[in-house]
N, C-alpha and C positions, 0 to 999 in steps of 0.2 A: 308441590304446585297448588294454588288456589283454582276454585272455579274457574276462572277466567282463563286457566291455561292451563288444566286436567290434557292429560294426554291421550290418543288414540286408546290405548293400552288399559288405559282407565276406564272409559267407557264401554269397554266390549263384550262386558259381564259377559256371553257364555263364547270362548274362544274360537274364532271362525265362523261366527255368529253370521256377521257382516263382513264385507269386501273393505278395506280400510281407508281408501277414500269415500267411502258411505259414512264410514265413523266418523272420519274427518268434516264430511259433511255436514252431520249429524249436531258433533259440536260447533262448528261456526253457526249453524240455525239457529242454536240455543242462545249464542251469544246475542244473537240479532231480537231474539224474542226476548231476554233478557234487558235489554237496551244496554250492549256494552257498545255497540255499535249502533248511532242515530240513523234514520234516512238521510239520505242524502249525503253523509258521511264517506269519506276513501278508505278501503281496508291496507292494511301492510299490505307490502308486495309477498308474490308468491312465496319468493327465499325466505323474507321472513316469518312467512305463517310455518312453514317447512322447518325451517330452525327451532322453533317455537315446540313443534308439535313432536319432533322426530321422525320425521317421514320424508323422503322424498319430493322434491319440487315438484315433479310429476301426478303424485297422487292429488300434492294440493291443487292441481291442476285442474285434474281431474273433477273433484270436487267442486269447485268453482264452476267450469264449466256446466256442471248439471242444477247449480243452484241459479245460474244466469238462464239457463236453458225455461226454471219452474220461474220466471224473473223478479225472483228474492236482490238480483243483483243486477247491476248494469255495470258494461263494460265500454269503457270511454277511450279511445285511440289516442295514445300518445300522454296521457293521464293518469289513467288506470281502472281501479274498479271499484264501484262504489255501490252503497246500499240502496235500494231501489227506494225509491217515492212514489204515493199512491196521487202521480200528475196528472191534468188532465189526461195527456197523451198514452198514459198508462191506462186510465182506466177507459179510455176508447179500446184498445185495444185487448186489454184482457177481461173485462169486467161487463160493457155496455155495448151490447150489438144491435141497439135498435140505429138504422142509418137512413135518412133522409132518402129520397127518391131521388135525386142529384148521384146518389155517391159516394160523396162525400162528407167521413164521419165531426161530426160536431158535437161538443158539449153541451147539452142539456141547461136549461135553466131551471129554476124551480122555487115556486111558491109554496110556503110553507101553508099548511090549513086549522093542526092543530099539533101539541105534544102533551101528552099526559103519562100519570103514573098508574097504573093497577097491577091487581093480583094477577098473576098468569093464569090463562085459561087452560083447560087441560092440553090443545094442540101447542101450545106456548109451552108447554112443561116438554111437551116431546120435543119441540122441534129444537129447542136451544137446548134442551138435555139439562133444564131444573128440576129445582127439589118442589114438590105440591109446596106452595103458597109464597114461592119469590115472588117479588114484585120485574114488572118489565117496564119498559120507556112503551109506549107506540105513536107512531110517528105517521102524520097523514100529509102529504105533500102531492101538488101537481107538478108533473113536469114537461115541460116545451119544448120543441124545435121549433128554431128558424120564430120563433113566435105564436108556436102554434100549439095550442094542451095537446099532448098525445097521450103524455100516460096518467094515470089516477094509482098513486103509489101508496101502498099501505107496509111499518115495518116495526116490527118487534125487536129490543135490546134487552140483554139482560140489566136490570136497574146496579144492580152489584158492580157490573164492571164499568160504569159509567155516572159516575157519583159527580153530579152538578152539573147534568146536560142537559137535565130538563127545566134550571132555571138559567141559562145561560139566552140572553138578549136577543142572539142573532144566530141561531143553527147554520152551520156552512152548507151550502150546498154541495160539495163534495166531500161527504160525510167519511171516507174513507180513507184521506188523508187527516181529518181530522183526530179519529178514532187514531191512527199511528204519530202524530206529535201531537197529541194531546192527553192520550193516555195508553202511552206505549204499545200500541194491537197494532199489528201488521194482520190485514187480510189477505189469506197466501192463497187461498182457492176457495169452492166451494161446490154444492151441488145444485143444479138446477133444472127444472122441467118445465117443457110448455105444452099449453093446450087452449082447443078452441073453444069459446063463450059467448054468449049472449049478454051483451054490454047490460049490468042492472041498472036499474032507475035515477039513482045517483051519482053513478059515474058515471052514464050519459050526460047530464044535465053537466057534470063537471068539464065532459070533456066537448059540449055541445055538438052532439050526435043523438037520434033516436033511440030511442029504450029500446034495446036487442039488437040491436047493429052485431053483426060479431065483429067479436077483439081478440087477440093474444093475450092469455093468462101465462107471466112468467112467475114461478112459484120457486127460492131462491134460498139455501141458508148458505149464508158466509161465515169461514173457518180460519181458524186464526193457525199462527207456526205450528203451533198444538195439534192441530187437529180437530178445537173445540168450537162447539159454534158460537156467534159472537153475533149474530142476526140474520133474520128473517123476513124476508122482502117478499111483499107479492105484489105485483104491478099489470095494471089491467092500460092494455096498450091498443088507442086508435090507429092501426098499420094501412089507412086510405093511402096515405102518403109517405109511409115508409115503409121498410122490409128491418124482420131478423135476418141478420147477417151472422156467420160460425164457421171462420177458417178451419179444414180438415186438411190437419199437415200429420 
């Protein structure tokens, strides 16, 4: 078998390692981090990834279920099951919990302020886990609700894995569907912390509120199928009129 259809068995290096729908797992991940599968794309049906693989309809079942569960995948009634897209409704949901005081979540707008290239700083070197002296993208954008600046966003890329972004005309505002059909990164999770701040000088003035207002500092690196990190966000957030929001299921 080639790559594309290496079996359970193959991948299991030490025997009883893993549960075999983890393996099974394991390799559709890769296939999707690979781009054997696009977003937005239909996988085979169950029998057939089962046939494919050697295993039981069940385990790929199994399988599947926990990759929809991490929502790597979507699961469409009467259709099937497809590669997830990083859409707005997706990243409402699993990516951006700042929500208007209404309720109801909405997509962010966002003005771009500046993109440049430099040498990584030392916190740059840790946080994306480079070698001293890559270069990174960093990315200064505000962004709004409803029309109103709430946040003053600042974000680090590695420059390596994003070759011609920072002469590209019109940065998308949702930069994370970008990164996956543009240059194959799927952002599958991440880690993130917040804490409470004294609005500085300039991102008052950006987000027209007084200098020390407190804000929300959300401090954020995004990880790709890997495991690796693929960016660094830190965004200082006027919450007069909104709240973090963070379902605990």
């Amino acid at each position: 078998m080639n790559e594309k259809t290496n079996s359970p068995d193959e991948a299991r290096g030490t025997p009883g390692f893993l549960p075999l729908y983890r393996q099974v797992k394991s390799l559709l991940v890769r296939r999707i981090a690979e781009r054997f599968w696009q977003p937005g794309e239909i996988l085979p049906s169950e029998m057939q990834i089962a046939a494919e693989l050697g295993v039981s309809q069940g385990t790929v079942r199994k399988a599947l279920d926990e990759m929809t569960a991490d929502r790597l995948l979507v699961r469409r009634q009467g259709r099937g099951t497809f590669v997830a897209r990083h859409d707005e409704s997706r990243i409402l949901f699993q990516f951006f919990k700042i929500v208007p005081e209404t309720g109801i979540p909405v997509f962010p707008e966002s003005h771009l302020r500046r993109v440049e290239t430099a040498p990584a700083s030392p916190e740059e070197v840790a946080r994306l886990a480079l070698r001293p002296g890559d270069n990174v993208i960093r990315i200064a954008r505000i962004r709004s609700l409803n029309g109103r600046p709430t946040i003053s966003e600042y974000l680090a890329l590695p420059l390596e894995r994003f070759p011609g972004l920072v002469s590209q005309s019109d940065i998308p505002n949702n930069l994370y569907d970008h990164f996956a059909s543009d240059y194959g990164i799927t952002i599958a999770g991440g880690d993130e912390s917040l804490r409470a701040m004294a609005a500085p000088a300039e991102d008052a003035a950006l987000l027209g509120i007084p200098e020390g207002t407190p804000i929300l500092a959300i401090d954020r690196v995004a990880l790709d199928l890997d495991g690796k990190p693929v960016e660094w966000r830190y965004s200082l957030c006027d919450t007069r009129h909104c709240h973090y929001v963070s379902g605990l299921r």
